[in-house]
C-alpha positions as CSV (number, residue, x, y, z in Angstrom):
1,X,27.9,-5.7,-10.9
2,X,29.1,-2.0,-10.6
3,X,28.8,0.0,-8.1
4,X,26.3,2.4,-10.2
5,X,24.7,-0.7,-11.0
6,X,24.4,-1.2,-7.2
7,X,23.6,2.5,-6.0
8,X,20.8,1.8,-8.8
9,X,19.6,-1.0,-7.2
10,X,19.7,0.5,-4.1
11,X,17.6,3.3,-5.3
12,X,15.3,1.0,-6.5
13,X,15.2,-0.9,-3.1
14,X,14.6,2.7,-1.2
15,X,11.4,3.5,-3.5
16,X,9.9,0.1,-3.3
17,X,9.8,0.5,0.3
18,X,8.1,3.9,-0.1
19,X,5.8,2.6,-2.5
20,X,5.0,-1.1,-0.7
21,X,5.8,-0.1,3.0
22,X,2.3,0.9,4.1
23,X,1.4,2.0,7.0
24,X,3.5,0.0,9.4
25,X,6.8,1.3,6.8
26,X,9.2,3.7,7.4
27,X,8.1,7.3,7.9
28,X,8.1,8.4,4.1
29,X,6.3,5.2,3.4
30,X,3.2,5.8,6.1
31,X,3.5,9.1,4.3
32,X,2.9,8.4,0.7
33,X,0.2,5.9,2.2
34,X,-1.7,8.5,3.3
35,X,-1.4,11.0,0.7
36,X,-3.0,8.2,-1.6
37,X,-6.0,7.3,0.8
38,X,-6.9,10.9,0.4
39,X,-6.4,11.2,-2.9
40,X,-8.2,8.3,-3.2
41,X,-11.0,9.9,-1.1
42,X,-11.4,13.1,-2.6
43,X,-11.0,12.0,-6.0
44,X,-14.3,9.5,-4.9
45,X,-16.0,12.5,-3.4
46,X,-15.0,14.7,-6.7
47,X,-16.7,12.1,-8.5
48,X,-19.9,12.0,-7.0
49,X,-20.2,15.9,-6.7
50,X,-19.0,17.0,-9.6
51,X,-22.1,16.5,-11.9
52,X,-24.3,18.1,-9.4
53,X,-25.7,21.5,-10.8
54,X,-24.6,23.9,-7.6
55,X,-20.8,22.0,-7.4
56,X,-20.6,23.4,-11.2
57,X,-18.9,26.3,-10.5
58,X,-16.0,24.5,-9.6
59,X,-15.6,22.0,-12.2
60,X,-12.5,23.6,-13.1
61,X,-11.0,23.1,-9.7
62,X,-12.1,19.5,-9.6
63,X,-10.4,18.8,-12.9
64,X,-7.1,20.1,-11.8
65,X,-7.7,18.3,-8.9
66,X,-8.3,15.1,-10.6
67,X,-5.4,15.6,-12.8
68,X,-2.7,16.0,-10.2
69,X,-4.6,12.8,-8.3
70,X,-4.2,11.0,-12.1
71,X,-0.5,12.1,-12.5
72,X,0.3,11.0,-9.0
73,X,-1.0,7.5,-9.6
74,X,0.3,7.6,-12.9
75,X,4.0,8.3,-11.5
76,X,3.6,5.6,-8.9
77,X,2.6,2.5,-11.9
78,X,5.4,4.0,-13.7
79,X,8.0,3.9,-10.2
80,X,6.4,0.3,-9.8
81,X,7.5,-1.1,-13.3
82,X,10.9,0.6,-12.8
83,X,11.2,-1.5,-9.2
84,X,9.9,-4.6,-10.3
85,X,13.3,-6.4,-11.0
86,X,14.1,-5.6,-7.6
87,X,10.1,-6.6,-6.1
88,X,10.5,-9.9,-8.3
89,X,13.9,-10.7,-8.0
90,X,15.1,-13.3,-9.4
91,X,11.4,-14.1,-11.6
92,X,12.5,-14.3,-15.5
93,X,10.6,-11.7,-16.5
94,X,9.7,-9.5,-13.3
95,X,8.5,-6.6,-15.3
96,X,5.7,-8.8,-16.7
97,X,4.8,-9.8,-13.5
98,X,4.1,-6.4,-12.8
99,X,2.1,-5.6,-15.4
100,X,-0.1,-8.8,-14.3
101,X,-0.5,-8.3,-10.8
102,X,-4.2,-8.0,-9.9
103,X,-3.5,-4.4,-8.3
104,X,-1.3,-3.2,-10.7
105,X,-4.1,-3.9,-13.2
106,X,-6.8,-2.1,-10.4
107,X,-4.7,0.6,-10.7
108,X,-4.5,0.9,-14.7
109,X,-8.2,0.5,-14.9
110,X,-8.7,3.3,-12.2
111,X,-6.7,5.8,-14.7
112,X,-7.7,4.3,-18.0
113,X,-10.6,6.9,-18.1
114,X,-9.1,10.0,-17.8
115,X,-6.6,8.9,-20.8
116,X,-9.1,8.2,-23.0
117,X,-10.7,10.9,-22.4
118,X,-8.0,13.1,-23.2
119,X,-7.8,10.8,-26.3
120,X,-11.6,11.2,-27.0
121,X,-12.6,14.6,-25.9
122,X,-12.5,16.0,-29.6
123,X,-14.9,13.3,-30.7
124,X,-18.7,14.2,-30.4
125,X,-20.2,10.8,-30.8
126,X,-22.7,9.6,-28.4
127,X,-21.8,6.1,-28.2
128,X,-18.2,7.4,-27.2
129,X,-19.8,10.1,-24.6
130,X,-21.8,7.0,-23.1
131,X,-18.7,5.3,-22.8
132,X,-16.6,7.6,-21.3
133,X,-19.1,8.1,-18.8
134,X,-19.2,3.9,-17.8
135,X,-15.6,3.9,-18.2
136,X,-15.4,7.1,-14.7
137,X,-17.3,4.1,-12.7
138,X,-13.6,2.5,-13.2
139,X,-12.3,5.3,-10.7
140,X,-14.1,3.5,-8.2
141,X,-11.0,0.9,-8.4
142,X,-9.0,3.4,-6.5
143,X,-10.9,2.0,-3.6
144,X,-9.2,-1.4,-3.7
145,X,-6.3,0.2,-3.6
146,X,-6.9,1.6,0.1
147,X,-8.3,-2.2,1.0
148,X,-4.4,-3.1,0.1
149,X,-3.0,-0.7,2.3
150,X,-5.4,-1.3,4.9
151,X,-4.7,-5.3,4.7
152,X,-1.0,-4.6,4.4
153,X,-1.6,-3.1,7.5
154,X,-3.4,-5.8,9.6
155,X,-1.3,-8.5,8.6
156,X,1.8,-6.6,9.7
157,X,-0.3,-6.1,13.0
158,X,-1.4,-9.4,13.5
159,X,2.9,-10.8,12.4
160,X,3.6,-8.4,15.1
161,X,0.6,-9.7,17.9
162,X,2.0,-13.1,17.1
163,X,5.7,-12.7,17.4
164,X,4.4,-11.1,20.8
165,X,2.7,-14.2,21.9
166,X,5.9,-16.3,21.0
167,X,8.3,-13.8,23.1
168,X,6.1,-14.5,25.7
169,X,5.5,-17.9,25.7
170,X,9.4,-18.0,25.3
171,X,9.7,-16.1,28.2
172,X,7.8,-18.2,30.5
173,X,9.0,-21.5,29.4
174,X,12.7,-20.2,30.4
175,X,11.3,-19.4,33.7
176,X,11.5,-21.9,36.1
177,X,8.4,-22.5,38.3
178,X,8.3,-21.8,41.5
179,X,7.8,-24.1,44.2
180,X,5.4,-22.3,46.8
181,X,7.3,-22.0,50.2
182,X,10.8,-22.4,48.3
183,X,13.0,-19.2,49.5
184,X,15.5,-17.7,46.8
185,X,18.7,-19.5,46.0
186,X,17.1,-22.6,47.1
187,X,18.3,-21.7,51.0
188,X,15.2,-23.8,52.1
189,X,16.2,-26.9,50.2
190,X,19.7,-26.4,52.0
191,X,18.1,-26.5,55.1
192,X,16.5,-29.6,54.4
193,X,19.2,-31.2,53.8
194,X,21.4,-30.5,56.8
195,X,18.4,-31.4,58.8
């Protein structure tokens, strides 16, 4: 391999850990979490607002909105395709894999929407309009992806909680018991024995 192959790889190693480390990750990782349970949030709370007559006013700013929230998610399927040789290493065809992965599905169910409507805006067929509108219930997908990061989370807690309990347990099993009345150094026992 050559060493751009390898700083390559390396890169690709650096974002997987931004985009997979969670909340328990490295700093830029508990970062980009965030940033998408919000997004995830307000693009939910967009949703449900924006059809409501006095929210109207702002539609525009909710579709900006949305669209920066679409391109962000949009940028991290296409960061996830470009890691997956590294995610699946050593899988025969790891970018597959990532395309079949429940959440990576989740997630292009949770965009498909706003593509198609881009695609279908022009069209002024009611059977489309219906469908676009069942097809923004899809957006409520998103919210599987915070139950990831959120389980991500507790199982790293509980990997940590347990590792605890075997350091302990460790600990006191290399601890030898003490006797009550000994004296340190066993100078009681000596005097036992001289007696």
């Amino acid at each position: 391999m050559s060493e751009k192959e390898d700083k390559v790889k390396q890169l690709k190693r650096e974002v997987l850990e931004v985009l997979e480390g969670g909340l328990k990750g490295s700093t830029a990782a508990r970062i980009f979490s965030i940033v998408l349970i919000v997004l995830i949030l307000l693009s939910m709370v967009f949703m449900i607002i924006a059809d409501m007559d006095r929210f109207k006013p702002y539609e525009e700013a909710f579709e900006v909105i949305e669209t920066i929230t679409i391109g962000i998610f949009t940028l991290e399927l296409i960061l996830g395709f470009w890691t997956a040789d590294v995610r699946f290493e050593g899988h025969p065809r790891p970018h597959l894999r990532y395309l079949m992965d429940f959440m990576t599905i989740v997630q292009i169910l949770a965009i498909l929407p706003f593509y198609l409507g881009l695609i279908l805006q022009n069209i002024e067929l009611r059977e489309v309009s219906e469908l676009f509108e069942m097809l923004k219930l899809l957006k409520l997908l998103h919210l599987l992806k915070i139950g990831e990061i959120g389980l991500h989370a507790a199982k790293e807690i509980k990997a940590e909680k347990e590792e605890e309990k075997i350091r302990e347990a460790e600990g006191e099993a290399e601890k030898p018991e003490e006797v009550p009345g000994e004296i340190e150094n066993g100078e009681k026992k000596n005097e036992e024995k001289e007696q």
